[in-house]
Biopython code that builds the backbone (N, CA, C, O; Angstrom):
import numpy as np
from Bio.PDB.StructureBuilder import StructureBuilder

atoms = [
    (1, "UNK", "N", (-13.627, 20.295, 29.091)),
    (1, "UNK", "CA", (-13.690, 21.664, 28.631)),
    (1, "UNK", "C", (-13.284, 22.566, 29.797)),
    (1, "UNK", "O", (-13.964, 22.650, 30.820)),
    (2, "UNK", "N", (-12.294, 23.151, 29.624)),
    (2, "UNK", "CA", (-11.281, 24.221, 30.662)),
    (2, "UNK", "C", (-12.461, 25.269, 31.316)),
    (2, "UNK", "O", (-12.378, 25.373, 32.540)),
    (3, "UNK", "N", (-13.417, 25.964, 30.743)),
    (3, "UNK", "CA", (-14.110, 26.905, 30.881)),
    (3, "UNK", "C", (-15.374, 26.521, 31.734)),
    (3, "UNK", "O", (-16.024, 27.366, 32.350)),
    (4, "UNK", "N", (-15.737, 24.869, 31.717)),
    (4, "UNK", "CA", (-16.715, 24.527, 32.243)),
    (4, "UNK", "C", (-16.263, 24.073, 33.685)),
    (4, "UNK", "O", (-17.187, 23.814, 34.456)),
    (5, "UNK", "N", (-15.385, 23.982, 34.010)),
    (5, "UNK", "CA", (-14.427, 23.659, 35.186)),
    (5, "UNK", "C", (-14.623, 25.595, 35.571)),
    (5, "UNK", "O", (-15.244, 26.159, 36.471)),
    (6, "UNK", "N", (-14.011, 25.996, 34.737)),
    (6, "UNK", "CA", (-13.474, 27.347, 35.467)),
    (6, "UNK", "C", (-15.231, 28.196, 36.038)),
    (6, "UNK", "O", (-15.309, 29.017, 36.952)),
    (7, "UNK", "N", (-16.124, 27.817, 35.410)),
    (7, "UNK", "CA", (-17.443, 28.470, 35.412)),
    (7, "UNK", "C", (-18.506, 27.582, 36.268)),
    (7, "UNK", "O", (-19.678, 27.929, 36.415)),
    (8, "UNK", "N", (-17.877, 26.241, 36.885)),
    (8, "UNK", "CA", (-18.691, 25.443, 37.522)),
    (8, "UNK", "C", (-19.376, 25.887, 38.368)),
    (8, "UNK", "O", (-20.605, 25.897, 38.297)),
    (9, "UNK", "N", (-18.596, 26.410, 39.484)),
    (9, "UNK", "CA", (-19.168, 26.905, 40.843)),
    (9, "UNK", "C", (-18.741, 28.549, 40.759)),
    (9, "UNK", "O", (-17.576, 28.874, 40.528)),
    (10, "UNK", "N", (-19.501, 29.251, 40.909)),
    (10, "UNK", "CA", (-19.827, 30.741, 41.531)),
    (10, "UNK", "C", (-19.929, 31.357, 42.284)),
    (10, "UNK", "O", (-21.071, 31.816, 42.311)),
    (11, "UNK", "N", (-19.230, 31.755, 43.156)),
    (11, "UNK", "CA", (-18.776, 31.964, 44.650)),
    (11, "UNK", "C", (-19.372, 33.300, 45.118)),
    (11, "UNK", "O", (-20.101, 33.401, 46.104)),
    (12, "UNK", "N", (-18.839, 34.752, 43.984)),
    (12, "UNK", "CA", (-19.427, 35.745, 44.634)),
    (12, "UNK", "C", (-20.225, 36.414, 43.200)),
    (12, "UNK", "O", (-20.394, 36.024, 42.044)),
    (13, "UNK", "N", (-20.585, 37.605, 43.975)),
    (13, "UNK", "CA", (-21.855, 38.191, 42.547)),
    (13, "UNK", "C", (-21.084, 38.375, 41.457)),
    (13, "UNK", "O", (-21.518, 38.185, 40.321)),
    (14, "UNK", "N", (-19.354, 38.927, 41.824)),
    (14, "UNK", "CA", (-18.881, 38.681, 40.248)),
    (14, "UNK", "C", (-18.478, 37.823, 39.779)),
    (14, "UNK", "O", (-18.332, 37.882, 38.558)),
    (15, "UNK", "N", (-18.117, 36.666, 40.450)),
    (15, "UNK", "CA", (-18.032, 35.248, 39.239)),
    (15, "UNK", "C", (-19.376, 34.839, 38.622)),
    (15, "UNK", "O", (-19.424, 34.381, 37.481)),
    (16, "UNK", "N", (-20.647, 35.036, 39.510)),
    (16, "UNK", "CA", (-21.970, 34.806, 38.937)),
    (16, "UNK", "C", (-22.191, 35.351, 37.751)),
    (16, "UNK", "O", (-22.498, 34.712, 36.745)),
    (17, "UNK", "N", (-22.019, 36.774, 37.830)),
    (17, "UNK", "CA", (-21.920, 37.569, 36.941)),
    (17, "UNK", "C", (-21.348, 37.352, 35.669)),
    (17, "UNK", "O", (-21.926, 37.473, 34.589)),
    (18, "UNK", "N", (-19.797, 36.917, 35.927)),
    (18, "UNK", "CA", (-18.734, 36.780, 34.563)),
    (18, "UNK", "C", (-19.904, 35.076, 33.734)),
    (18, "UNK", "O", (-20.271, 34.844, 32.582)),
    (19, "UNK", "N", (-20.070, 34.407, 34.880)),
    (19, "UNK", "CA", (-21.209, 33.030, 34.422)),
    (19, "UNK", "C", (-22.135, 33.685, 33.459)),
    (19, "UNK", "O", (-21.739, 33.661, 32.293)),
    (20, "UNK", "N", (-22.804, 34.025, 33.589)),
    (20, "UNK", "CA", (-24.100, 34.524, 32.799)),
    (20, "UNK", "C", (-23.669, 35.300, 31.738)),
    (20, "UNK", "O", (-24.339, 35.304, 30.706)),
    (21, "UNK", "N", (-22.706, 35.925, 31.820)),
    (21, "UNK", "CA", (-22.142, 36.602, 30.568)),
    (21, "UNK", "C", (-21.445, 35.588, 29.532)),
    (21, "UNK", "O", (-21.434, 35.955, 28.358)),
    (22, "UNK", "N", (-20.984, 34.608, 29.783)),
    (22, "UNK", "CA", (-20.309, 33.767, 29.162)),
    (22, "UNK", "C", (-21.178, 32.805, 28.889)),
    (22, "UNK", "O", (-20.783, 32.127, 27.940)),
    (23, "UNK", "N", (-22.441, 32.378, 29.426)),
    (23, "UNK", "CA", (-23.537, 31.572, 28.954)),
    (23, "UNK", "C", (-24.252, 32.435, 28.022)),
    (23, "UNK", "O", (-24.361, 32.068, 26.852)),
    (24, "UNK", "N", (-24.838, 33.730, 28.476)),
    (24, "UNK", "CA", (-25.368, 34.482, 27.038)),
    (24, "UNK", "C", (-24.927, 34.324, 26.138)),
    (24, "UNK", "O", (-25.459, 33.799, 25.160)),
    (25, "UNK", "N", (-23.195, 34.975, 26.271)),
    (25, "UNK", "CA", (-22.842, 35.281, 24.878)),
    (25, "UNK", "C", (-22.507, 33.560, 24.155)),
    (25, "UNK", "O", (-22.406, 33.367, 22.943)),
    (26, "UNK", "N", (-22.428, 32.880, 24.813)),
    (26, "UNK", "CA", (-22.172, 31.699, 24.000)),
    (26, "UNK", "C", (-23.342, 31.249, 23.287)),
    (26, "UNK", "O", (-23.217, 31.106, 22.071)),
    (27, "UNK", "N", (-24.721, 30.942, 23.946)),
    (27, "UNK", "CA", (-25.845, 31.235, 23.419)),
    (27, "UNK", "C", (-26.231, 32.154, 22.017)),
    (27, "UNK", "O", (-26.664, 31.711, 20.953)),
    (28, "UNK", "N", (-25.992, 33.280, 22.297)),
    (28, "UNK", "CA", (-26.049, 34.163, 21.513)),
    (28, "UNK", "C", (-25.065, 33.949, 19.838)),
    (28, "UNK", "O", (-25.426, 34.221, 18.694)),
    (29, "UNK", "N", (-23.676, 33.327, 20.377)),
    (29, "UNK", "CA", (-22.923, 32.691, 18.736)),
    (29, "UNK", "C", (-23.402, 31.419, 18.423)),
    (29, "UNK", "O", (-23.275, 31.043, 17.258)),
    (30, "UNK", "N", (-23.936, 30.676, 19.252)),
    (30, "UNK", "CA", (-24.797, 29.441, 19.057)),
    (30, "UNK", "C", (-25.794, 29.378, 17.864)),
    (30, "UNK", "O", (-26.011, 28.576, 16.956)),
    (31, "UNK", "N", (-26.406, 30.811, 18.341)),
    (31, "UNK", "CA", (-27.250, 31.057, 17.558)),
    (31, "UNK", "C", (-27.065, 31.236, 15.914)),
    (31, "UNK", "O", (-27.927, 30.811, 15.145)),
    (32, "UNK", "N", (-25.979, 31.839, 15.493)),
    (32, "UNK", "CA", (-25.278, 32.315, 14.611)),
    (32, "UNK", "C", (-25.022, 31.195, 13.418)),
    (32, "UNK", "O", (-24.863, 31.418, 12.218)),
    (33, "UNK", "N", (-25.034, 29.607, 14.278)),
    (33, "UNK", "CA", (-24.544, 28.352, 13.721)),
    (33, "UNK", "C", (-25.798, 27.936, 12.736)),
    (33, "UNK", "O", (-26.946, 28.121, 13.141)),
    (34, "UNK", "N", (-25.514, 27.274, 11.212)),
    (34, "UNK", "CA", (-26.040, 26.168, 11.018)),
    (34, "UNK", "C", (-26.692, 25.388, 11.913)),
    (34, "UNK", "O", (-26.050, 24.846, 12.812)),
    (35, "UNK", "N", (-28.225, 25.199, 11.785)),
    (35, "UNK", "CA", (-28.917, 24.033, 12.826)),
    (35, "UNK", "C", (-27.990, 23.057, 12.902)),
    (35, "UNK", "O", (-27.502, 22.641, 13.953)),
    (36, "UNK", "N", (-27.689, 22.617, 11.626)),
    (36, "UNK", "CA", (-26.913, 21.019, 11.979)),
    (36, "UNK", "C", (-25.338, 20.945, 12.481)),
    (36, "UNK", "O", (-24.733, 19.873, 12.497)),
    (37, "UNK", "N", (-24.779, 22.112, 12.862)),
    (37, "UNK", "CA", (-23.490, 22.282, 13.704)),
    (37, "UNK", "C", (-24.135, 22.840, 14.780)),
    (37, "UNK", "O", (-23.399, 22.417, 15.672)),
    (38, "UNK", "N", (-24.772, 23.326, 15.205)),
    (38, "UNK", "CA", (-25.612, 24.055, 16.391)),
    (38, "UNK", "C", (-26.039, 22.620, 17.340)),
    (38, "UNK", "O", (-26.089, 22.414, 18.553)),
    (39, "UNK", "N", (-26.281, 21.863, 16.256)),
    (39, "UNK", "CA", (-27.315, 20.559, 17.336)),
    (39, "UNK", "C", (-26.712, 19.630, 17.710)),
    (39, "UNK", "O", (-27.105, 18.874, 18.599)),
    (40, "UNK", "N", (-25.170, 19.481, 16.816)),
    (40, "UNK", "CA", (-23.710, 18.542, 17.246)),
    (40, "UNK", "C", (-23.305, 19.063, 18.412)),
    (40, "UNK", "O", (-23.353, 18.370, 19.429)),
    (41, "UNK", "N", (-22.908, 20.186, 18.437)),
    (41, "UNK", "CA", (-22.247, 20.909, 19.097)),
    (41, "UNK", "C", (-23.231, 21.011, 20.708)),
    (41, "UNK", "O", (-22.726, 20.922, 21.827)),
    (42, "UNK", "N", (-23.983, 21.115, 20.556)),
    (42, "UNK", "CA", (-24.987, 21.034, 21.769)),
    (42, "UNK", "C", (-25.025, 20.335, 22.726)),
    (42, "UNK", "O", (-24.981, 20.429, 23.953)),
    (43, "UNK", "N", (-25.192, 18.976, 21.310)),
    (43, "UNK", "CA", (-25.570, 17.728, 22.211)),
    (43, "UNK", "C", (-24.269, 16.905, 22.539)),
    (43, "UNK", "O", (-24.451, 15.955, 23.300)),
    (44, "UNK", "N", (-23.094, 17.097, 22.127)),
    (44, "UNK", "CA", (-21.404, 16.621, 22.370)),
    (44, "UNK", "C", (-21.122, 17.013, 23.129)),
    (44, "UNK", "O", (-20.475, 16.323, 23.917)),
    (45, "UNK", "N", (-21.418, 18.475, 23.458)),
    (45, "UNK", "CA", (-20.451, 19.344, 24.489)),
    (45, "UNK", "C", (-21.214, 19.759, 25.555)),
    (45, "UNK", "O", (-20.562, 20.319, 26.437)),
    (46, "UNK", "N", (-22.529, 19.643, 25.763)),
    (46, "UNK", "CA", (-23.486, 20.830, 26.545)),
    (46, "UNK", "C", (-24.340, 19.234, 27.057)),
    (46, "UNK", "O", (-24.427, 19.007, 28.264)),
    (47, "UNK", "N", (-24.924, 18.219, 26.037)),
    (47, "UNK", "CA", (-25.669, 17.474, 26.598)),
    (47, "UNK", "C", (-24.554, 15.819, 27.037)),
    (47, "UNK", "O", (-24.967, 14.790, 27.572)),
    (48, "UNK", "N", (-23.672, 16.011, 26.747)),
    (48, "UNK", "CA", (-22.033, 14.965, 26.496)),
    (48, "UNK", "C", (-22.503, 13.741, 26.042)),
    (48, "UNK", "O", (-22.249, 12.611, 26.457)),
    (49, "UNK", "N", (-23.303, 14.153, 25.032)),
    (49, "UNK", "CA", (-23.714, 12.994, 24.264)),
    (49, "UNK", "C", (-22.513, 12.356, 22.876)),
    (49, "UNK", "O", (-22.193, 12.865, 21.802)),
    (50, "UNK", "N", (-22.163, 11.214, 23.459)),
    (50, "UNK", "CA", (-21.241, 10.359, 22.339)),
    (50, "UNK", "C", (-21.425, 11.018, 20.739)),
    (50, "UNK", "O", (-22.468, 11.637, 20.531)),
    (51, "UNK", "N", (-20.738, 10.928, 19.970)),
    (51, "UNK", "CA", (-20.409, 10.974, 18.434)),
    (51, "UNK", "C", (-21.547, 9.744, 17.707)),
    (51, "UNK", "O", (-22.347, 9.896, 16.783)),
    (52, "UNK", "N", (-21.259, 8.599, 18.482)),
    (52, "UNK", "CA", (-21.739, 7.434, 17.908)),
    (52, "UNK", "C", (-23.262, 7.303, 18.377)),
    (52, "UNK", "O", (-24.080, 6.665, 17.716)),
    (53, "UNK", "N", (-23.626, 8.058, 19.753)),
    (53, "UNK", "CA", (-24.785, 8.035, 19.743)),
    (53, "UNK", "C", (-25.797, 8.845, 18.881)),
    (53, "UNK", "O", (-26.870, 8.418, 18.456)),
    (54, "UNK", "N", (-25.206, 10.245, 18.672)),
    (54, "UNK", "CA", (-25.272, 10.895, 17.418)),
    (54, "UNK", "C", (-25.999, 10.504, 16.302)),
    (54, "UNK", "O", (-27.113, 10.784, 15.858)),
    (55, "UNK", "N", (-25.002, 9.719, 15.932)),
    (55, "UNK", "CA", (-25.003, 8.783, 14.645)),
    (55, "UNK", "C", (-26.450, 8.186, 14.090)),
    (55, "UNK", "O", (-27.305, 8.454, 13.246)),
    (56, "UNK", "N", (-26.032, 6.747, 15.589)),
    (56, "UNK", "CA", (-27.233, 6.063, 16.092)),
    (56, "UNK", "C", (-28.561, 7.050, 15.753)),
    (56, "UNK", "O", (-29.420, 6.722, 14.935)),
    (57, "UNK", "N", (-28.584, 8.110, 16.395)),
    (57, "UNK", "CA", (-29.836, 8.638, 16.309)),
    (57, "UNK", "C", (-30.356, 9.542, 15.417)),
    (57, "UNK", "O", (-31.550, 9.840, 15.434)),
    (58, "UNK", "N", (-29.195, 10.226, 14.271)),
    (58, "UNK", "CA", (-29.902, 10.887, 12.742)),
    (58, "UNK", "C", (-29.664, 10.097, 11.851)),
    (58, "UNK", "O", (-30.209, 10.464, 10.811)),
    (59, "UNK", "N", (-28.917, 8.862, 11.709)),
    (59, "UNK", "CA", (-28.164, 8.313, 10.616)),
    (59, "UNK", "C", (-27.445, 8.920, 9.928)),
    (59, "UNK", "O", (-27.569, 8.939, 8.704)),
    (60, "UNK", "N", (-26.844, 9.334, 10.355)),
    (60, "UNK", "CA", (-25.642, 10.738, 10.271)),
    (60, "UNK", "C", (-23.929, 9.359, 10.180)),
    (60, "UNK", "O", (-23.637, 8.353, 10.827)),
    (61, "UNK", "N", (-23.248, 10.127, 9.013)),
    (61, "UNK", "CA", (-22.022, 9.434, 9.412)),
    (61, "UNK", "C", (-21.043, 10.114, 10.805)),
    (61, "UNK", "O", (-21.052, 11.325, 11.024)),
    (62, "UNK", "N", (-20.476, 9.430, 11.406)),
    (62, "UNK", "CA", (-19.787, 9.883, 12.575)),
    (62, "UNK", "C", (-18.133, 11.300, 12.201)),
    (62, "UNK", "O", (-17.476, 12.121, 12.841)),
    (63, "UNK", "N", (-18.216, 10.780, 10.845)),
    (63, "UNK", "CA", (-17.180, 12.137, 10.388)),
    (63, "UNK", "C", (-17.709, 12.801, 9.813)),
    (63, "UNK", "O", (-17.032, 13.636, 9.213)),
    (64, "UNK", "N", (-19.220, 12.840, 9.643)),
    (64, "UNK", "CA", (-19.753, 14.123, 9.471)),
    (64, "UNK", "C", (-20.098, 15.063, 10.947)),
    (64, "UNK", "O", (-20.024, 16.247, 11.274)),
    (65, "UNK", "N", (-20.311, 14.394, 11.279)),
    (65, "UNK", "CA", (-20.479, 15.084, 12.624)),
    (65, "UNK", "C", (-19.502, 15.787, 12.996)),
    (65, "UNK", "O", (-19.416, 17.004, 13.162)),
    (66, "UNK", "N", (-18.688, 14.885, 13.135)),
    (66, "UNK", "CA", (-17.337, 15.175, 13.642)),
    (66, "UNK", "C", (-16.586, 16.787, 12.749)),
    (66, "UNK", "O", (-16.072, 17.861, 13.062)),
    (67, "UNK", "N", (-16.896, 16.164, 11.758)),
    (67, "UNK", "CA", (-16.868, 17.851, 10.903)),
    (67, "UNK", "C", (-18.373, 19.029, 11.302)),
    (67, "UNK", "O", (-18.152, 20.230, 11.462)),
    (68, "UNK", "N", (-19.332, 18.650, 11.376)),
    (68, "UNK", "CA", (-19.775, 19.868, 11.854)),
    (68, "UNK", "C", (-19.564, 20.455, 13.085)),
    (68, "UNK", "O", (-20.045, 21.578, 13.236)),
    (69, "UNK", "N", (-18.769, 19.801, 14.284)),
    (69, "UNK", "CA", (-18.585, 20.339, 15.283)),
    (69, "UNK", "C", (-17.307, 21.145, 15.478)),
    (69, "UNK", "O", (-17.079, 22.069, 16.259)),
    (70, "UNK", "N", (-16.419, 20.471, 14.436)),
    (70, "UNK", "CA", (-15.332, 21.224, 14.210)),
    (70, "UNK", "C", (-15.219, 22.814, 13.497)),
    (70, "UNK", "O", (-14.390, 23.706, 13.680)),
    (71, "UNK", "N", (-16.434, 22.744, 12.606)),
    (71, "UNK", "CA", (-16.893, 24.119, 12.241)),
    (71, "UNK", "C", (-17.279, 25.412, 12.838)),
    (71, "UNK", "O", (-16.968, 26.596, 12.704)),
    (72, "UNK", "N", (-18.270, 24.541, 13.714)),
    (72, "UNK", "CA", (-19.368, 24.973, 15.099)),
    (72, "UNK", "C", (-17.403, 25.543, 15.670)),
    (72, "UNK", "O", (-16.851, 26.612, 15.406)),
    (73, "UNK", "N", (-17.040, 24.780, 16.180)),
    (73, "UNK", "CA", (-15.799, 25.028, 17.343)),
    (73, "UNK", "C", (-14.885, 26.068, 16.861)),
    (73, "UNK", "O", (-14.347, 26.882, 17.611)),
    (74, "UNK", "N", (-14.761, 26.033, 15.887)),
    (74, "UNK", "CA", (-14.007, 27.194, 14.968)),
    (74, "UNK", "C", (-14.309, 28.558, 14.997)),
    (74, "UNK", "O", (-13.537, 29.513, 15.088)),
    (75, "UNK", "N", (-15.939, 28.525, 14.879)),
    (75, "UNK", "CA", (-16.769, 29.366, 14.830)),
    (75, "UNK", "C", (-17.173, 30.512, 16.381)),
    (75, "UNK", "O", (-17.263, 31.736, 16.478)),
    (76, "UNK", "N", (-17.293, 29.661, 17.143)),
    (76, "UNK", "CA", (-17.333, 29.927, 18.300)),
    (76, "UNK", "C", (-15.735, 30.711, 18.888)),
    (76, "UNK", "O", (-15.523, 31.828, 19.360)),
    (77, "UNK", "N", (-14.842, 29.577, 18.604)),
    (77, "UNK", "CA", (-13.665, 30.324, 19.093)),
    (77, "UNK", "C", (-13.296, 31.657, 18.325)),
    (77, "UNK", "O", (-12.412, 32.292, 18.899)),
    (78, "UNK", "N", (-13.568, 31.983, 17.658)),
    (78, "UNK", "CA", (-13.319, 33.151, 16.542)),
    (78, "UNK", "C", (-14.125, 34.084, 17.459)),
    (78, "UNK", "O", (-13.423, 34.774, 18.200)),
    (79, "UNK", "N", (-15.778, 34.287, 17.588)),
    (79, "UNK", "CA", (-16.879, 34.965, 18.065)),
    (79, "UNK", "C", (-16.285, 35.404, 19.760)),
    (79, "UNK", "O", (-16.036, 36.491, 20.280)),
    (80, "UNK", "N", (-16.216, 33.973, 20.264)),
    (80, "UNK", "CA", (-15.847, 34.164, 21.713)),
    (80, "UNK", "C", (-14.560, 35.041, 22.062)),
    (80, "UNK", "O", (-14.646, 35.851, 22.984)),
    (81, "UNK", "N", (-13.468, 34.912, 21.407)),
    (81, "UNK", "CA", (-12.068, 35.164, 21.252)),
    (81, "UNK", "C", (-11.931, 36.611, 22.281)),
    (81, "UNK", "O", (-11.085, 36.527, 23.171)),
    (82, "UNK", "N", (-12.593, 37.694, 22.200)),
    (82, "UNK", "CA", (-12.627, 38.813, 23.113)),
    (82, "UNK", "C", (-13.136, 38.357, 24.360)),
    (82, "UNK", "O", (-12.317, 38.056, 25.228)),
    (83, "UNK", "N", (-14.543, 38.241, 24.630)),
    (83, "UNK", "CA", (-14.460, 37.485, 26.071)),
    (83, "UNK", "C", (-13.429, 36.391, 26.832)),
    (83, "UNK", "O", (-13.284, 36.305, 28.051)),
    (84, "UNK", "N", (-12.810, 35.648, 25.900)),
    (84, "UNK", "CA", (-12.182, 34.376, 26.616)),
    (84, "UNK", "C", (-10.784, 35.186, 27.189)),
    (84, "UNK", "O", (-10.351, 34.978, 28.323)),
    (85, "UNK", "N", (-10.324, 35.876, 26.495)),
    (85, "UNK", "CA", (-9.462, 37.212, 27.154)),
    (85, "UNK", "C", (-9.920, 37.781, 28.179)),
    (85, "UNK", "O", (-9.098, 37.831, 29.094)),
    (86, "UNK", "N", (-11.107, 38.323, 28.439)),
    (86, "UNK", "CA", (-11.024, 39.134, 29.467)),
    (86, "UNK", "C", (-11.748, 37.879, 31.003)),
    (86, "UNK", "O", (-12.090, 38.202, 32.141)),
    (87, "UNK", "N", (-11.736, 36.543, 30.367)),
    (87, "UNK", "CA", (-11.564, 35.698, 31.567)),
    (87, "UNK", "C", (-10.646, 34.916, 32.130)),
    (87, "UNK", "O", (-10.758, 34.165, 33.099)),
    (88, "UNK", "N", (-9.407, 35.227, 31.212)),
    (88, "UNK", "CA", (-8.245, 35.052, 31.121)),
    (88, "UNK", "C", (-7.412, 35.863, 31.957)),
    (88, "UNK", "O", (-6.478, 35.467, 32.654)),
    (89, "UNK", "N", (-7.858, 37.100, 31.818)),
    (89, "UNK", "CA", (-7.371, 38.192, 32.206)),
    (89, "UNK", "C", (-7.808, 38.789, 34.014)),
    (89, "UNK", "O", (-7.310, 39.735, 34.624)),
    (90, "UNK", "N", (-8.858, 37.844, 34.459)),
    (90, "UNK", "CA", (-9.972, 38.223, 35.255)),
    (90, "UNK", "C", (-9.041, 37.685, 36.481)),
    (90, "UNK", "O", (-9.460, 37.727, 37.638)),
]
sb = StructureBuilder()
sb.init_structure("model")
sb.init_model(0)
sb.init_chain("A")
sb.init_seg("    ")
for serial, (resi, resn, name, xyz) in enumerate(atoms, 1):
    if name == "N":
        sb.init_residue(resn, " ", resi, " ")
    sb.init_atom(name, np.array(xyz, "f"), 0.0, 1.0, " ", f" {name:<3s}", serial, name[0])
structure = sb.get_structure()
């Protein structure tokens, strides 16, 4: 994930800064999600937990998942779409 590279390390008060703004607001459309695209999406991307471990652990099919994160991701990029510009832009 491009953004987790770009947001890794925080050098001065305004990259800290642009950090916490981009963890809120992601938080904040997180929130916005279906629990069950909220908790894919979490645990795939945030905790880098496998698809199949997933699975393994709701008895969930793996293309369902795979579809709620794609929703979740849709969703997010739509919400985020103004910030990811102005870190683009930064």
């Amino acid at each position: 994930m491009r953004t987790r590279r770009i947001l890794a390390d925080a050098y001065s008060p305004e990259q800290e800064g642009l950090k916490k703004l981009f963890w809120d607001q992601l938080f904040l459309a997180l929130e916005e999600l279906p629990e069950n695209q909220r908790y894919v999406f979490i645990q795939n991307e945030l905790e880098e937990r496998t698809f199949q471990e997933l699975a393994d652990e709701t008895g969930e099919n793996i293309k369902t998942l795979i579809s709620r994160k794609g929703y979740a991701v849709k969703h997010l990029r739509s919400r985020l779409q103004n910030l990811y510009q102005e870190f683009i832009n930064y």
